[in-house]
OpenMM code with the backbone's topology and positions (N, CA, C; nanometers):
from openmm import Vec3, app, unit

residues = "UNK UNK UNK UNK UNK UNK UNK UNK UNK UNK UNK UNK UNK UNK UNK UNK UNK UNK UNK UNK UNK UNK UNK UNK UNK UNK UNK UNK UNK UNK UNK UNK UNK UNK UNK UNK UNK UNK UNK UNK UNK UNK UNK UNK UNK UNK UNK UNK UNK UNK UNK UNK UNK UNK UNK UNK UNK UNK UNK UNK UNK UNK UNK UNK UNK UNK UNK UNK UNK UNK UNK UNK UNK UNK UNK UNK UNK UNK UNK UNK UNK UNK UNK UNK UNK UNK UNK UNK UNK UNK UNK UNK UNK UNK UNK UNK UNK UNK UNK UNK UNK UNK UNK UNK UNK UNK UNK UNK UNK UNK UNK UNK UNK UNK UNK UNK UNK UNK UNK".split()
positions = [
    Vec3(0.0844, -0.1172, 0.0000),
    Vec3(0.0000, 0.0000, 0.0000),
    Vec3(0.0896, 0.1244, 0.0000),
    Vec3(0.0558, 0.2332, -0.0959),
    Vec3(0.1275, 0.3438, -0.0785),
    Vec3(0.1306, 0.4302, -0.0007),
    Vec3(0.2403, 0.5171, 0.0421),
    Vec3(0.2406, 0.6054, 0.1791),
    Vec3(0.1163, 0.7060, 0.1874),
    Vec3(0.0384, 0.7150, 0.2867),
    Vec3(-0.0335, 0.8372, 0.2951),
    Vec3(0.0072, 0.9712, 0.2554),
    Vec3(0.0220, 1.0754, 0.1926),
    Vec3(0.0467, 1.1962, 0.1503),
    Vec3(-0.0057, 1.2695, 0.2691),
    Vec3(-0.1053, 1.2446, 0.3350),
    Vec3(-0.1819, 1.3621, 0.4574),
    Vec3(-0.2767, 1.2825, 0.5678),
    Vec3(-0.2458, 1.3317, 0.6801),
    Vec3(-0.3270, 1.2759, 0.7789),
    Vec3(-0.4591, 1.2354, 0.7583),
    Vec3(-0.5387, 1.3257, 0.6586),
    Vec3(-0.6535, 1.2585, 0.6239),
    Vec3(-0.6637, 1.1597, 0.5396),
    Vec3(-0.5413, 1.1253, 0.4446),
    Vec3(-0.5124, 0.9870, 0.3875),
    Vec3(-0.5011, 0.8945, 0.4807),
    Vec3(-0.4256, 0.8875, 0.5939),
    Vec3(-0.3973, 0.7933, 0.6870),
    Vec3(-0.4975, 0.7534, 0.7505),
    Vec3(-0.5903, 0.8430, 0.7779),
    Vec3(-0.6937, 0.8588, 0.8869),
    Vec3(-0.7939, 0.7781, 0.7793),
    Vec3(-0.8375, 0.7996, 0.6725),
    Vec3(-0.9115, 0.7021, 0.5979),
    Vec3(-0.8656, 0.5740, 0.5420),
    Vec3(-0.7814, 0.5414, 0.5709),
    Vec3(-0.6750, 0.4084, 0.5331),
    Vec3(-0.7279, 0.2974, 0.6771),
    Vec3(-0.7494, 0.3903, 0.7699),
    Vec3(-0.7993, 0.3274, 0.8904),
    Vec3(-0.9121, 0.2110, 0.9001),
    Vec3(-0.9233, 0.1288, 0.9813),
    Vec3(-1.0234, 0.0724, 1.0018),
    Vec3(-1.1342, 0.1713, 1.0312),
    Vec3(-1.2519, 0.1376, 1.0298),
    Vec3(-1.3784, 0.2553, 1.0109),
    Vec3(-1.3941, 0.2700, 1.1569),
    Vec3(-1.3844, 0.1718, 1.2418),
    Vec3(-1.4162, 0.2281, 1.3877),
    Vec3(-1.3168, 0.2814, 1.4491),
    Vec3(-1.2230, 0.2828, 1.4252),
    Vec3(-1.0398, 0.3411, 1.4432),
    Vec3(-1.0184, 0.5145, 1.4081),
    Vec3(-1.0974, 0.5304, 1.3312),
    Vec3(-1.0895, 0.6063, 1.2478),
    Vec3(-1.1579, 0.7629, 1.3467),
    Vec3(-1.2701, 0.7750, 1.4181),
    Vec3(-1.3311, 0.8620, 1.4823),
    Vec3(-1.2120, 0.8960, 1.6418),
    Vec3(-1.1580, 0.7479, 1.6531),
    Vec3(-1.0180, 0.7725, 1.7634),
    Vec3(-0.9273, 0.8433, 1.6996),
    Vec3(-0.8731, 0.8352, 1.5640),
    Vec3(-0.7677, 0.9052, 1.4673),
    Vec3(-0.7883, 1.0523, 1.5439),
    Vec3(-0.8952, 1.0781, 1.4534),
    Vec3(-0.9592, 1.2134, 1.4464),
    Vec3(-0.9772, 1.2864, 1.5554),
    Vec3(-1.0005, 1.2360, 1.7035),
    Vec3(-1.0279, 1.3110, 1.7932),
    Vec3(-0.8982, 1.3092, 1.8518),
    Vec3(-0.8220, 1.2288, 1.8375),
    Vec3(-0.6290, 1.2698, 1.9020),
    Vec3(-0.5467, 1.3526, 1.7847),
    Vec3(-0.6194, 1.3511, 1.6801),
    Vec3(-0.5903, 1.5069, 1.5510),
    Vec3(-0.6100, 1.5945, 1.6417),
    Vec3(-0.7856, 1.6246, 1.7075),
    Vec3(-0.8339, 1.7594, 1.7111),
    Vec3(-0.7708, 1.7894, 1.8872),
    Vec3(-0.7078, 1.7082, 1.9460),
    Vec3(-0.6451, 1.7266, 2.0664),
    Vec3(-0.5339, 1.7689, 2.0617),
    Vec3(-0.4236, 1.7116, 1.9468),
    Vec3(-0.3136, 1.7705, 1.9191),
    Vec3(-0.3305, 1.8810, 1.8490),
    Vec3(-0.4271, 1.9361, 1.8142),
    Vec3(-0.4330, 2.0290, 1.7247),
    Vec3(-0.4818, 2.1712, 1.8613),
    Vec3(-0.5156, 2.1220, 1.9226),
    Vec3(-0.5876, 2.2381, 1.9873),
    Vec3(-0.4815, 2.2723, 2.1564),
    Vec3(-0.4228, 2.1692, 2.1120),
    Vec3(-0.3242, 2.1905, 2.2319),
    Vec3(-0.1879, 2.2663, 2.1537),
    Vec3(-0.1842, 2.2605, 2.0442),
    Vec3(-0.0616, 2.3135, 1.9218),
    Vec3(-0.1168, 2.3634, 1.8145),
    Vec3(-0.2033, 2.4727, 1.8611),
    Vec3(-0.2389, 2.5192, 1.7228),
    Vec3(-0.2067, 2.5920, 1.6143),
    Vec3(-0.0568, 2.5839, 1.6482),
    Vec3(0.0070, 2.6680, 1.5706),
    Vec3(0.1489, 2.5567, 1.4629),
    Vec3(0.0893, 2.4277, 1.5306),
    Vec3(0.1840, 2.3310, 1.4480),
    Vec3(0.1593, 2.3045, 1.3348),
    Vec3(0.2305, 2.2491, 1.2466),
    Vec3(0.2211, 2.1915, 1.0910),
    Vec3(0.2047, 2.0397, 1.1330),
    Vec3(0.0695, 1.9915, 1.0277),
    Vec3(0.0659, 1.8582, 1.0199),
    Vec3(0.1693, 1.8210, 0.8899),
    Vec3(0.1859, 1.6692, 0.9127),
    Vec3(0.2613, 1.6509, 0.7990),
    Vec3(0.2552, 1.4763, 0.8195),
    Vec3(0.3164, 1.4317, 0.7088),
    Vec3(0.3019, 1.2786, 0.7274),
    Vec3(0.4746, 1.2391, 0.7637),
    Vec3(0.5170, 1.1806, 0.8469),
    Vec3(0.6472, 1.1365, 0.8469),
    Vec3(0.6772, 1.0217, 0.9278),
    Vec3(0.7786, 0.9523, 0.8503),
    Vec3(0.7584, 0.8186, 0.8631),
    Vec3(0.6635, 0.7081, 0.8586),
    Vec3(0.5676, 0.7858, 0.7970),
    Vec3(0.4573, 0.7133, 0.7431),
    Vec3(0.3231, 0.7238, 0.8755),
    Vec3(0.3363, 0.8034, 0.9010),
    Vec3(0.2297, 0.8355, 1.0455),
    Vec3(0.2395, 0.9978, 1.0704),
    Vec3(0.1220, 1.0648, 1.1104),
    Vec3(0.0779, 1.1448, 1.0821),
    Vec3(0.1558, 1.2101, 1.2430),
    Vec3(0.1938, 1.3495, 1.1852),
    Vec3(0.2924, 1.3801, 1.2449),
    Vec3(0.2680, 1.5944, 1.2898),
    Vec3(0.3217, 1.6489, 1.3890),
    Vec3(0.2909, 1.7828, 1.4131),
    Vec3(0.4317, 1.8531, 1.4529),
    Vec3(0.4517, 1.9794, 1.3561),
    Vec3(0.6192, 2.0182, 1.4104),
    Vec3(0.5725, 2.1431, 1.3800),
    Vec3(0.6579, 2.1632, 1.4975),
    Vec3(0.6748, 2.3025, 1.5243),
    Vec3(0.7825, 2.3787, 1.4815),
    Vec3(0.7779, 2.4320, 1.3710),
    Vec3(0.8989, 2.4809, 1.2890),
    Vec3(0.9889, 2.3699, 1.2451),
    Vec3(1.0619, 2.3461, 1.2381),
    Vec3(1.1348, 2.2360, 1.2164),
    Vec3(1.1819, 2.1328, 1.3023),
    Vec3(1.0955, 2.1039, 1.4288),
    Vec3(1.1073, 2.0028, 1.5124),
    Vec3(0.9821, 1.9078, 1.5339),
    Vec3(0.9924, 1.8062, 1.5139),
    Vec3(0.8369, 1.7563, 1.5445),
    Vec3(0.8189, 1.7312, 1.6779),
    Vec3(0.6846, 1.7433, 1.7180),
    Vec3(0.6582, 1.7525, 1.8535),
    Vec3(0.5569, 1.6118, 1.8797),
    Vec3(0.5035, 1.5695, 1.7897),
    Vec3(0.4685, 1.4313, 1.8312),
    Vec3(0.3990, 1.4029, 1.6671),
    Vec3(0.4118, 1.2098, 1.6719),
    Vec3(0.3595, 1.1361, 1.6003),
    Vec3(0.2602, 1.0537, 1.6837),
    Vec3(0.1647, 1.0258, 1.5975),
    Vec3(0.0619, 0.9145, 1.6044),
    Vec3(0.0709, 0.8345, 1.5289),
    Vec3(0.0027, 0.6821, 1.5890),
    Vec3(-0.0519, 0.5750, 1.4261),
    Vec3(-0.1172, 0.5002, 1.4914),
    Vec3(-0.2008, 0.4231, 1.4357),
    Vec3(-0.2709, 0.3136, 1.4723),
    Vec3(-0.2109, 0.2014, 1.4440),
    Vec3(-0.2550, 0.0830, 1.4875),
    Vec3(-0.2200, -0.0281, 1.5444),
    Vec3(-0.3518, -0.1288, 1.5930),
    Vec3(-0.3210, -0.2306, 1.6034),
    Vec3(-0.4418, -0.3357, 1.5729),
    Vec3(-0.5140, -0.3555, 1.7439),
    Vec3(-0.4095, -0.3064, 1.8123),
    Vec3(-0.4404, -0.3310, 1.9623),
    Vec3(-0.4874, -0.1804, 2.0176),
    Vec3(-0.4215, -0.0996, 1.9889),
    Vec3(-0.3088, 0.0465, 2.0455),
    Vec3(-0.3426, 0.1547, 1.9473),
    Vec3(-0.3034, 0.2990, 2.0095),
    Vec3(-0.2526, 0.4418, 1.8962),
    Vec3(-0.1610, 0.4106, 1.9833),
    Vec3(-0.0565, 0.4481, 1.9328),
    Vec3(0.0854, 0.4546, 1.9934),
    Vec3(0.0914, 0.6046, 1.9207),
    Vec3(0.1776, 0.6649, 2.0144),
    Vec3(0.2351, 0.8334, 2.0704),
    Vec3(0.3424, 0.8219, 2.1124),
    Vec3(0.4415, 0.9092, 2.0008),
    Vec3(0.5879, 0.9304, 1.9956),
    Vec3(0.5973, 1.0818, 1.9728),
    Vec3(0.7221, 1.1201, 2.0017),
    Vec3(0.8189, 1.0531, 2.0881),
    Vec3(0.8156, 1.0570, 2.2425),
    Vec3(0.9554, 0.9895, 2.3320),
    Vec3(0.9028, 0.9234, 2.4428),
    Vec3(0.9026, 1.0299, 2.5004),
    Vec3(0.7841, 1.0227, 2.6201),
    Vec3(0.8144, 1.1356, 2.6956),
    Vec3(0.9059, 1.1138, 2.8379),
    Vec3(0.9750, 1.2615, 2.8173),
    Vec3(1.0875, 1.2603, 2.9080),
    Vec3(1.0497, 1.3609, 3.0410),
    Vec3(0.9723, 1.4212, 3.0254),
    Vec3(0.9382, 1.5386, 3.1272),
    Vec3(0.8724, 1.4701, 3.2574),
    Vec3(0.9941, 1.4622, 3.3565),
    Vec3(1.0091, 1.4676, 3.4919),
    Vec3(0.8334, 1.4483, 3.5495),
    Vec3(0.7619, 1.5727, 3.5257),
    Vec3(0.6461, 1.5731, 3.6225),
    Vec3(0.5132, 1.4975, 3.5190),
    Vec3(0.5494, 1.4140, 3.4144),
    Vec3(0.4224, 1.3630, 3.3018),
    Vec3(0.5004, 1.1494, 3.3177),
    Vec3(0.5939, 1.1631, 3.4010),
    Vec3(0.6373, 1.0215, 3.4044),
    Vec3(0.5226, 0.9215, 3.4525),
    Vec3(0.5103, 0.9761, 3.5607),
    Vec3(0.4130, 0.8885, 3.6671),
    Vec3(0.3213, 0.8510, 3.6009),
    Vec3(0.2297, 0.9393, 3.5054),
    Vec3(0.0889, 0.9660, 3.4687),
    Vec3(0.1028, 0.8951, 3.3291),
    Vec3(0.2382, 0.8536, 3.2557),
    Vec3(0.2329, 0.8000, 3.1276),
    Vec3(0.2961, 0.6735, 3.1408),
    Vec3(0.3288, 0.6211, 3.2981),
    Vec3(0.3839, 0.5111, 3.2810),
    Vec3(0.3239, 0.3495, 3.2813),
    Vec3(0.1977, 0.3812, 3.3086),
    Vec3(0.0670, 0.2865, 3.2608),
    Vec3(0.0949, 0.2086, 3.1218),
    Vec3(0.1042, 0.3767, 2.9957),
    Vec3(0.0786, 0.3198, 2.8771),
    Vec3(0.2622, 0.3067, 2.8120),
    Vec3(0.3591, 0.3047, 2.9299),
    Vec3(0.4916, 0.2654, 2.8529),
    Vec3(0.4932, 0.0992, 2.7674),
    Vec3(0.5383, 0.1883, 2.6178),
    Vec3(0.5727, 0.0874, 2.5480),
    Vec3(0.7164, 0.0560, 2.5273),
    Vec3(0.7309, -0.0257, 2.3937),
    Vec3(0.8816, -0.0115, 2.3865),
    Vec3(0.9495, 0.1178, 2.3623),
    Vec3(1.0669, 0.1498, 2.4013),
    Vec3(1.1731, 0.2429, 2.3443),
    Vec3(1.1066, 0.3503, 2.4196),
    Vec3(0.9948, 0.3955, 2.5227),
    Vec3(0.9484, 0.4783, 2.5526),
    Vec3(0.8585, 0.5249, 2.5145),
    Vec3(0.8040, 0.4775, 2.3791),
    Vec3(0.6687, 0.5307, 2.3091),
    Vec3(0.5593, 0.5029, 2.3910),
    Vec3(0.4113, 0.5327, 2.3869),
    Vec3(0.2964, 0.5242, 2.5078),
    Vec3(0.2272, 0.4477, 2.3662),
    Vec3(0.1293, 0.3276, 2.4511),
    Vec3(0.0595, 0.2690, 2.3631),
    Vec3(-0.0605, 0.2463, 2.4142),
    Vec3(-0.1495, 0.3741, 2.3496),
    Vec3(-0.2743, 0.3876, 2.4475),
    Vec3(-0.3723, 0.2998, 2.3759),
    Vec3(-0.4429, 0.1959, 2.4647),
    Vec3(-0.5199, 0.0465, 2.4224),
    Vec3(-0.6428, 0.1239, 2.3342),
    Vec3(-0.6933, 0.0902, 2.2676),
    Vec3(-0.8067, 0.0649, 2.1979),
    Vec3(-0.9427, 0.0271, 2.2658),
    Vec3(-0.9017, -0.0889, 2.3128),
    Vec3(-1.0129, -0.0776, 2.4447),
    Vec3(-1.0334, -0.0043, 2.5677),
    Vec3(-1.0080, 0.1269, 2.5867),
    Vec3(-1.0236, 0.1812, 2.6317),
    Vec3(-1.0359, 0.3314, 2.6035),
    Vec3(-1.0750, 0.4354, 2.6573),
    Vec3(-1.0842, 0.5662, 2.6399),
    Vec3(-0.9945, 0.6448, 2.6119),
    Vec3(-0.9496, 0.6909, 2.5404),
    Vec3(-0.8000, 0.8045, 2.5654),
    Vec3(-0.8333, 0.8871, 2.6097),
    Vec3(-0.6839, 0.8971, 2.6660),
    Vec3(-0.6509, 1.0080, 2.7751),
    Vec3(-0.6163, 1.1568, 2.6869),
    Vec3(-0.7217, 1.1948, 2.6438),
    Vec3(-0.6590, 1.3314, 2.5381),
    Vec3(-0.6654, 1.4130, 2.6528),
    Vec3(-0.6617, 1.4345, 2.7698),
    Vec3(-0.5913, 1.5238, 2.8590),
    Vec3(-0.4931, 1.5141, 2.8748),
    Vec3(-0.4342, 1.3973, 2.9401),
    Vec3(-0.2908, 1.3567, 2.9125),
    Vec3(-0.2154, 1.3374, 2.7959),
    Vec3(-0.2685, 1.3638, 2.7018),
    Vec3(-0.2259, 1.3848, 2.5527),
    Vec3(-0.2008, 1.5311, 2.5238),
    Vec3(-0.3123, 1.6025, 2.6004),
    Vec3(-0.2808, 1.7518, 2.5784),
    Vec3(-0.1431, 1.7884, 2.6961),
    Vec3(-0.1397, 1.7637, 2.7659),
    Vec3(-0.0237, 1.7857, 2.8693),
    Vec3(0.0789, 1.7387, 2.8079),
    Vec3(0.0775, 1.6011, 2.7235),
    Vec3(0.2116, 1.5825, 2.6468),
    Vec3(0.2317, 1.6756, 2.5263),
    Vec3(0.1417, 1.7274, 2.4351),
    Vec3(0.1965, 1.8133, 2.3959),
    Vec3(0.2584, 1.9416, 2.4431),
    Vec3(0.1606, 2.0141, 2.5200),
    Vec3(0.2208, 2.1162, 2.5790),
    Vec3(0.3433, 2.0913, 2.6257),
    Vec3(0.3804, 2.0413, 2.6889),
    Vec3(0.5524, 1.9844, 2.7331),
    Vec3(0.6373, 1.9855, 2.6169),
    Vec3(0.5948, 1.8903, 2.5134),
    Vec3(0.6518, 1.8726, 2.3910),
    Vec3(0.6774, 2.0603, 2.3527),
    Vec3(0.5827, 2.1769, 2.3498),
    Vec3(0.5653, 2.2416, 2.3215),
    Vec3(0.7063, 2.3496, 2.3858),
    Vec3(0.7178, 2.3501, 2.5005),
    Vec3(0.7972, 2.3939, 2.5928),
    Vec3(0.9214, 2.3573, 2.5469),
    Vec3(0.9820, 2.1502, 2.5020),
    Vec3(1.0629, 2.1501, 2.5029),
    Vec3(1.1144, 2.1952, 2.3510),
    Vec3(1.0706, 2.2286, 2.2640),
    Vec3(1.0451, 2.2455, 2.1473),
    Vec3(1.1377, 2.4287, 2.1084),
    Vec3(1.0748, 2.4558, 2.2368),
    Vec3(1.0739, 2.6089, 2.2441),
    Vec3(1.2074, 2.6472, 2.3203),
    Vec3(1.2284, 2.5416, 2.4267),
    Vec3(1.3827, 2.5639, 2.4865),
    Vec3(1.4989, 2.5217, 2.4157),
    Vec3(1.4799, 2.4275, 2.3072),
    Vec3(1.6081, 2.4058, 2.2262),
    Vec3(1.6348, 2.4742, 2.1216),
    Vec3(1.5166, 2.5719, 2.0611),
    Vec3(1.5378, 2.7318, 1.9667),
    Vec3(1.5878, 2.8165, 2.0452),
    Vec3(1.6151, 2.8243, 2.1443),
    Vec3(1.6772, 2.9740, 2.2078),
    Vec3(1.8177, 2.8985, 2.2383),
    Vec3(1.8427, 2.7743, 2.2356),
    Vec3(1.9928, 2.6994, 2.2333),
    Vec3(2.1167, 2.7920, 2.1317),
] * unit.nanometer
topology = app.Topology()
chain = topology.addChain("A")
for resn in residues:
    res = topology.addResidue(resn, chain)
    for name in ("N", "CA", "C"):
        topology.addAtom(name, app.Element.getBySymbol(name[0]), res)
């Protein structure tokens, strides 16, 4: 199958009930970063902030898995439920997402994003 060109390619590539989860961790990352660029990279739908990306999504047959890992000290505790490998979070399918704790990971993402441009 060929690469998605745009999150809404990906997002319709989805299984149909998968697909309304896509969309509402779009409109969470989107509203927690509304000033990010979507884009597709690495083949999963992706948000950067100038030239850093601040997080990927994708689906998965079990899981959305959410990259990259988070490192911020005070979001450990609260994301270490959904630790996957390498640090990525692999939030179940059978269950609800945490787009609060999704919005707190961006915002962080957002912060750290913002402290390595003034580097």
């Amino acid at each position: 199958m060929p690469a998605p060109a745009t999150i809404d390619e990906y997002i319709a590539a989805a299984p149909a009930e998968v697909q309304p989860v896509l969309q509402a961790i779009r409109a969470t990352i989107r509203q927690a970063a509304p000033l990010a660029q979507e884009r597709i990279s690495y083949r999963m739908p992706a948000f950067f902030q100038g030239k850093k990306a601040l997080v990927y999504f994708g689906a998965f047959k079990q899981h959305v898995g959410l990259y990259p890992p988070v490192r911020q000290p005070s979001l450990l505790a609260q994301v270490a439920r959904y630790a996957g490998p390498k640090g990525n979070l692999q939030f179940p399918l059978s269950e609800p997402m945490p787009h609060a704790l999704i919005s707190q990971i961006v915002r962080a993402r957002l912060q750290e994003v913002a402290a390595t441009a003034v580097k």
